[in-house]
N, C-alpha and C positions, 0 to 999 in steps of 0.2 A: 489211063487214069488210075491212080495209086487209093486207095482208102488206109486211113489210119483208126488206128485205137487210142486213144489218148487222154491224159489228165492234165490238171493244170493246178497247182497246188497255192500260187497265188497269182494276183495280176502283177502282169510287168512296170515296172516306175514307178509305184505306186510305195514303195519300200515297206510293207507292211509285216510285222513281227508278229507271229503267231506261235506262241508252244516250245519255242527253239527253229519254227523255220522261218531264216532272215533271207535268202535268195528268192527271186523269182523263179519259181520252178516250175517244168511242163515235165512228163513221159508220154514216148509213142511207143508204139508197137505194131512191127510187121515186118517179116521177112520177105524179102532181104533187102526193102532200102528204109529201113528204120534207120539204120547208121547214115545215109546221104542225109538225109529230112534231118535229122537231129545237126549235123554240121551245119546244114544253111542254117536253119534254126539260131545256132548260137552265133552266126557271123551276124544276127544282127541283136545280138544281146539278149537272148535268151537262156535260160542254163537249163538244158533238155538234155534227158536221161533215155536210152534204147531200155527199154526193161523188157526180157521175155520172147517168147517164138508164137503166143498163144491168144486168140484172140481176146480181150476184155480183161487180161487181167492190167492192165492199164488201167482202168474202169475201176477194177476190183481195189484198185491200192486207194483210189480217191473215195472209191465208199466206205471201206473199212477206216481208213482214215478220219472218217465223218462222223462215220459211230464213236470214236473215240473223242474227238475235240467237242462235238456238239453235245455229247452225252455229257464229257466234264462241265460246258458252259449251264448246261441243265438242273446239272448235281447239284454247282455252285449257287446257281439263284432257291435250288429249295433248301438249301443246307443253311446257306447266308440267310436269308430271309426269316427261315425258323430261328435261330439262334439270335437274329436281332429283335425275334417276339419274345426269347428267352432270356435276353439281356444277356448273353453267352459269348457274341460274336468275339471280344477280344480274345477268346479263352477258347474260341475254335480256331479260331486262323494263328494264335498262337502254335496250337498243337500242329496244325498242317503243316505250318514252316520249318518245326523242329521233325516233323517228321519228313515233307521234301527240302530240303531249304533251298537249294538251287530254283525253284518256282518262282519265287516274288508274291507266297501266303501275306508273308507281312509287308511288301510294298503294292505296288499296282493291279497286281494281278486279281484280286479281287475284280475292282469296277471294271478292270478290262474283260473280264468273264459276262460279268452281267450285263456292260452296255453291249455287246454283240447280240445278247438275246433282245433286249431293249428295241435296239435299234433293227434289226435282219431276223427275229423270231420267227415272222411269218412265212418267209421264205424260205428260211434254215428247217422250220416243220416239213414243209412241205418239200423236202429234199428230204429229210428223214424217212417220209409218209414214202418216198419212190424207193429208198433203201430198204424201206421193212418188204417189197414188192421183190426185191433181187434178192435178199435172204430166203425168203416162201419158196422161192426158185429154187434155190439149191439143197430147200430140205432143211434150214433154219428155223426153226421159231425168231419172228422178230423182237423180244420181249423188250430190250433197252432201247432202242431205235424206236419203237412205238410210244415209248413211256417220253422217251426225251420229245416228242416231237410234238405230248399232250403239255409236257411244261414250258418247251419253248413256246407254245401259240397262248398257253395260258397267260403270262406276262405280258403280252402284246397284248391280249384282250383287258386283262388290269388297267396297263396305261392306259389304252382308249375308254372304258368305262368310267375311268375316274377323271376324263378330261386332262390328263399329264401332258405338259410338252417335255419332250426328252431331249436334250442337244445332242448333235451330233460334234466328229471330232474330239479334243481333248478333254473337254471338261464335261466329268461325270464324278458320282458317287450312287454310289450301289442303296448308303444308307438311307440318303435321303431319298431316293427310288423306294423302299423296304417301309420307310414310314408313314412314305404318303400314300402307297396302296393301303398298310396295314389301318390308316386311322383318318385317310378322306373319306368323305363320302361322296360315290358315284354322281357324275352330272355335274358336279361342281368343277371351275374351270382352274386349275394348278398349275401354277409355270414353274418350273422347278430350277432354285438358283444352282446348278452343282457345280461340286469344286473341281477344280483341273488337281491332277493325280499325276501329270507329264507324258501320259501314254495315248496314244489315239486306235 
């Protein structure tokens, strides 16, 4: 019996576009039949990568990884949010886009930030909260991993206080999420019409 080290970067068939990565992706690790396991692997449609001789850093690429996409989705909701209290947002995501423009600042990419937290905040915290546990390990301060993972729970706790239904799949908007936290009042039951954007 063989043990792997392993990530998985997203589910298989499920085509899901995150950040720039369009494949379904896995990495293992283990010498020396990381290369056999990765071949079966992809004879049945998977796209798996050998990364490495050492144990966890397979592990390591899917956490660090996580500090970075979950932290952006984090940014996004207090960054968006504040500038829609500021009446700013067109005038921020403008500047984001001219500053990345390859992102999608000015098309989808917004509500696709924010429905992830919407929708998977609680669980994405609580992957954060295990990340900030493997940095203390190696002698890190957790500071962004921590912070993100008090803003993602924080939005999942908005919706539920304010009685929000959020859809799932395509149709979102960030704004109309940002207004009805900013200007419901808690208990009160909101169903929220949001507009499809093309991204799921």
């Amino acid at each position: 019996m063989h043990f792997f080290d392993g990530h998985a970067l997203q589910l298989v068939g499920r085509g899901v576009k995150s950040l720039g990565v369009r494949d379904a992706h896995a990495a293992v690790r283990q010498r020396p039949h990381a290369g056999p396991v990765a071949a079966r692997l992809r004879s049945i449609g998977m796209n798996v990568t050998p990364i490495g001789d050492r144990i966890g850093v397979a592990s390591a690429v899917k956490m660090c990884r996580s500090v970075i996409i979950k932290g952006i989705e984090a940014l996004a909701v207090e960054s968006l949010f504040a500038a829609r209290r500021y009446g700013a947002e067109k005038e921020v995501l403008a500047s984001l886009a001219a500053t990345y423009p390859q992102m999608g600042w000015d098309g989808s990419l917004p509500d696709y930030l924010v429905s992830r937290v919407a929708e998977h905040g609680r669980r994405r915290a609580a992957e954060m909260r295990e990340a900030a546990e493997a940095l203390r390990d190696i002698g890190l301060e957790p500071l962004t991993a921590l912070a993100t993972a008090e803003r993602q729970e924080w939005l999942v706790q908005e919706i539920a206080e304010h009685a929000l239904s959020v859809p799932g799949g395509g149709a979102f908007s960030w704004q109309q999420l940002a207004d009805a936290i900013g200007k419901g009042s808690p208990g009160e039951e909101n169903s929220l019409a949001m507009k499809s954007k093309g991204q799921s």
